[in-house]
C-alpha positions as CSV (number, residue, x, y, z in Angstrom):
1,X,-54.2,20.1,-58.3
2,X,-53.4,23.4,-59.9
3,X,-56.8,24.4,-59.7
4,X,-56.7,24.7,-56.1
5,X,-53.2,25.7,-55.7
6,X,-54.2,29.4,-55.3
7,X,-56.3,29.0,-52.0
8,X,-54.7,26.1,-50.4
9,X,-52.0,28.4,-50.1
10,X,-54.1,31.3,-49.1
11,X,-53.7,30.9,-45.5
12,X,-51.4,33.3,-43.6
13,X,-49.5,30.0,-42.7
14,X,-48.8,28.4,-45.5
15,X,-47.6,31.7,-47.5
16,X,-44.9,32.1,-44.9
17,X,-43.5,29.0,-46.3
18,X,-40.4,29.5,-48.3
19,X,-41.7,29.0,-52.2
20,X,-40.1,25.4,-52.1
21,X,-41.1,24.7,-48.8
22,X,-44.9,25.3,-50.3
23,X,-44.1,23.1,-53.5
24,X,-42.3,19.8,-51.7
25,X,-46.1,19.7,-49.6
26,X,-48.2,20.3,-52.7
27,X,-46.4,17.6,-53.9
28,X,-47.0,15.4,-51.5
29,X,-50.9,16.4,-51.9
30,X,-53.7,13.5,-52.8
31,X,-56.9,15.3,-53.5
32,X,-60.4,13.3,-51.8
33,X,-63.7,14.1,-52.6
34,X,-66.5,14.1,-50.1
35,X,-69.9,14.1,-49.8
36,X,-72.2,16.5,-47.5
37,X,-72.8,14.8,-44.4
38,X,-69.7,12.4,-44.5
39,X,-67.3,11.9,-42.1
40,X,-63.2,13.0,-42.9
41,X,-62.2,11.4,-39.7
42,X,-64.2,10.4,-36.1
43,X,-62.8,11.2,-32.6
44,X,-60.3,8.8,-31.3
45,X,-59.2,7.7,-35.0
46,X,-55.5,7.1,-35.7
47,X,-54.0,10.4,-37.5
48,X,-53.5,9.2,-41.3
49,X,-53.0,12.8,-42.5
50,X,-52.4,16.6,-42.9
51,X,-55.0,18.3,-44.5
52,X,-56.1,21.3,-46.2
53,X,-59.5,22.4,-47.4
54,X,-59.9,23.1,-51.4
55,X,-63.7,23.7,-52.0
56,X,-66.5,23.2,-49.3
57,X,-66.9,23.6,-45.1
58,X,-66.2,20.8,-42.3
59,X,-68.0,20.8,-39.0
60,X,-65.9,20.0,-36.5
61,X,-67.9,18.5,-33.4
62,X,-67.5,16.6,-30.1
63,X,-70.3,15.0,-28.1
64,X,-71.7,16.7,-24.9
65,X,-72.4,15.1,-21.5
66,X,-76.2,14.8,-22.7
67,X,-75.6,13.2,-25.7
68,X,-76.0,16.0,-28.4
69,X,-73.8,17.3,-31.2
70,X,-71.2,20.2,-30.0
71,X,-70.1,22.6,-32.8
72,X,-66.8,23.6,-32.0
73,X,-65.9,25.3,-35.4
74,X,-66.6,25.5,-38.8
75,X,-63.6,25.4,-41.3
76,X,-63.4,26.9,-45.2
77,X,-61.2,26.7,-48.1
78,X,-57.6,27.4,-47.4
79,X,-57.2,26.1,-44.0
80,X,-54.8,23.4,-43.2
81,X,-55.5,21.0,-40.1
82,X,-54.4,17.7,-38.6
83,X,-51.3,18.8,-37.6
84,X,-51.5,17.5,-33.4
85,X,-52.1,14.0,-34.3
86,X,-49.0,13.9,-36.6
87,X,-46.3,15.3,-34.3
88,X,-47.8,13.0,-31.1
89,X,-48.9,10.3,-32.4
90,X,-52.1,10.3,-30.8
91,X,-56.1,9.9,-31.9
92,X,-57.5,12.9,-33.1
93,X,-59.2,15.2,-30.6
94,X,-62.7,15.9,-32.3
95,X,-65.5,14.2,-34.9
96,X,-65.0,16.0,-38.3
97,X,-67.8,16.1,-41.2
98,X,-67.9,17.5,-44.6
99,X,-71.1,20.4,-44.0
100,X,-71.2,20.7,-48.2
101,X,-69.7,18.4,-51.1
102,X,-66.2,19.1,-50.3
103,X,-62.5,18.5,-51.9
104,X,-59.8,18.0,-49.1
105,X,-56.0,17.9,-50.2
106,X,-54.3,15.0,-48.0
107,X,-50.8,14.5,-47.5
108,X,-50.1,10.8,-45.9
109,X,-49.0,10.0,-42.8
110,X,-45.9,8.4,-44.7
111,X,-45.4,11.0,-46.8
112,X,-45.3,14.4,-44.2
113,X,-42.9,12.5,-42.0
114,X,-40.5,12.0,-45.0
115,X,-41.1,15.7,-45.8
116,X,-40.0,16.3,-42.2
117,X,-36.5,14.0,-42.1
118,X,-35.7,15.6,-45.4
119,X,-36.6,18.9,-44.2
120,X,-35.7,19.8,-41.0
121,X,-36.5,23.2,-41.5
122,X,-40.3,22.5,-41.3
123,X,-40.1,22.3,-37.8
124,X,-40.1,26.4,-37.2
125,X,-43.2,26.7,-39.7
126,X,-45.0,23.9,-37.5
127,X,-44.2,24.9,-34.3
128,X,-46.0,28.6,-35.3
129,X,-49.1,26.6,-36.4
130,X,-49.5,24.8,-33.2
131,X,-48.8,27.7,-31.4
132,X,-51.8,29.2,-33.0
133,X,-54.1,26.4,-32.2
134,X,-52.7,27.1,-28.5
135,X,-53.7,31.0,-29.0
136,X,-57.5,29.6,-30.4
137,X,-57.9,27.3,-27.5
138,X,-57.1,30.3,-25.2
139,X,-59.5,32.3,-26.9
140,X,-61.9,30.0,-26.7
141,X,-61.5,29.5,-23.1
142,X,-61.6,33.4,-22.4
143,X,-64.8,33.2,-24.5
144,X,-66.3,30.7,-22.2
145,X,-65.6,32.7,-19.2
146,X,-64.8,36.4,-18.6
147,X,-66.5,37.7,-21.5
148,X,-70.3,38.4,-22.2
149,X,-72.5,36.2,-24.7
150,X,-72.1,39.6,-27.0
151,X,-68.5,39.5,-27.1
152,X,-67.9,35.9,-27.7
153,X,-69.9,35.9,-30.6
154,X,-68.0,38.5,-31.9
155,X,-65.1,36.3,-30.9
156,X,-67.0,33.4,-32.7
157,X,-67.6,35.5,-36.0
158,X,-63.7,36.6,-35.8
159,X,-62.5,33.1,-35.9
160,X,-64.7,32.2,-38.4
161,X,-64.0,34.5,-41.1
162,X,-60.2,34.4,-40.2
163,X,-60.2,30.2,-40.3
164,X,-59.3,29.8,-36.6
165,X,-56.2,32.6,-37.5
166,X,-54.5,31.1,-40.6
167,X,-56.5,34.2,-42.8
168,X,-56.0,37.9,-41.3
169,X,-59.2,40.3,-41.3
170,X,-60.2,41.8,-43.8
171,X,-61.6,45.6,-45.2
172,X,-64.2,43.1,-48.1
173,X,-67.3,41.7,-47.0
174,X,-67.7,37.9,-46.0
175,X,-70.4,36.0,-46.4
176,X,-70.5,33.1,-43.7
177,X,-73.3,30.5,-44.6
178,X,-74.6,29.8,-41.0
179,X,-77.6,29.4,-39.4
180,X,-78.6,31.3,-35.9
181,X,-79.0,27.7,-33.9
182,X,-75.2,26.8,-35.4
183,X,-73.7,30.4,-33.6
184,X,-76.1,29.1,-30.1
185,X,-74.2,25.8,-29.7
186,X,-70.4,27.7,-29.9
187,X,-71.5,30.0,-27.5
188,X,-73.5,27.6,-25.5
189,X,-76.5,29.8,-25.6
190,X,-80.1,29.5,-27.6
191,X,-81.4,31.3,-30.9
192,X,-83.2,33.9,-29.0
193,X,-80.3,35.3,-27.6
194,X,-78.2,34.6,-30.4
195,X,-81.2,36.3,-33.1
196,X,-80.9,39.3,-30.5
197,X,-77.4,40.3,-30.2
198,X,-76.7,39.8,-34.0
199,X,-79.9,42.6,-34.0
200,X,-77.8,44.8,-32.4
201,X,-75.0,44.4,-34.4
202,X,-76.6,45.0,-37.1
203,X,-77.7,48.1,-35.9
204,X,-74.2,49.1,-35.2
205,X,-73.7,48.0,-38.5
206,X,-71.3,45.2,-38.6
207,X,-73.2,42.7,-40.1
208,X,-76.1,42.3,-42.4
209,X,-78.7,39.4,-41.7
210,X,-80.1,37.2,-44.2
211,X,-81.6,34.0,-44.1
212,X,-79.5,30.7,-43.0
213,X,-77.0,33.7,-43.9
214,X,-74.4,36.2,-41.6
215,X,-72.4,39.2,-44.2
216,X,-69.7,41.1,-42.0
217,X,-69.5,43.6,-44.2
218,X,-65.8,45.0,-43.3
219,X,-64.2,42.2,-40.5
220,X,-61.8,44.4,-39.6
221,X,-63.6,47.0,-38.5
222,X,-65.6,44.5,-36.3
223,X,-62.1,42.8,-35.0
224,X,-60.9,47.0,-34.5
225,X,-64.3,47.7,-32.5
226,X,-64.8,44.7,-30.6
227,X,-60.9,42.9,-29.7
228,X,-60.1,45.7,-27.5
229,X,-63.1,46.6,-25.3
């Protein structure tokens, strides 16, 4: 567990946790192990825990009205998720799949709602990570409507490298492993379009192509140029 102490507590959430806020939950941690391909939980499944992402990506993914797989997001180490289903008691919202051999640090049902009772104070720190899961789904419905397929891939790329808002931009590259069909389906668009505006963003030079592969080679200069126009 100590191995992976460092990023699951990475995010811009969970280091605004009071030092023995962070260690009562990473106590409370069970580490999995999952294969590439395999499912963490499927839509309409009971909530059994909060989670946080060691080592490897998760697709997350709905179903459209024809049938096919929607990609709604792709999440890396340091992100913790699975939060909704353990305040309301409802089934979670979306499919989620490992997209690589991942490790995913669970904390029990059980266990976070004694973590809760015995500390109220939680609530505060919870209440700010649903609120940003509020701001994404705005985001993502502003994507969807007002803005043009260049800026909400932008958008896409943005949420990406900053895990949905839990990591801040940053001045280093990032490397996201993705392929060009992948960034079609969360903007609802094909690979032509999608192999096109990445051209010209790459000619502005905010990101660097490679195969199967996207480098942002300074995200905050592409959150600077791009959030306010």
């Amino acid at each position: 567990m100590e191995h992976f102490k460092p990023v699951l507590i990475s995010s811009s959430w969970f280091s605004s946790l009071p030092e023995y806020l962070q260690n009562e939950l990473l106590g409370k941690v069970r580490l999995k192990h999952f294969k590439a391909g395999q499912q963490l939980h499927a839509k309409g499944e009971d909530g059994v825990g909060f989670y946080g992402i060691c080592e490897g990506r998760l697709r997350v993914t709905t179903i459209g009205v024809d049938g096919s797989e929607m990609l709604l997001a792709l999440l890396g180490p340091g992100t913790w998720f699975g939060e909704i289903s353990m305040f309301d008691n409802l089934p979670r919202t979306h499919d989620n799949f490992c997209e690589t051999d991942s490790t995913i640090a669970v904390i029990p049902k059980n266990a976070f709602n004694e973590l809760l009772k015995k500390f109220p104070e939680l609530y505060p720190y919870f209440a700010t990570l649903l609120c940003a899961r509020v701001r994404s789904a705005f985001q993502f419905i502003d994507a969807s409507t007002g803005l043009s397929l260049k800026h909400q891939l932008v958008k896409r790329l943005l949420m990406l490298t900053t895990s949905y808002g839990q990591h801040v931009p940053e001045n280093s590259a990032i490397t996201l492993t993705l392929s060009q069909e992948s960034l079609a389906q969360m903007i609802n668009s094909c690979r032509q379009t999608v192999n096109r505006l990445l051209g010209e963003l790459q000619q502005e030079g905010l990101v660097l192509l490679h195969y199967g592969k996207i480098t942002i080679p300074n995200p905050d200069k592409l959150f600077h140029d791009y959030r306010f126009r």
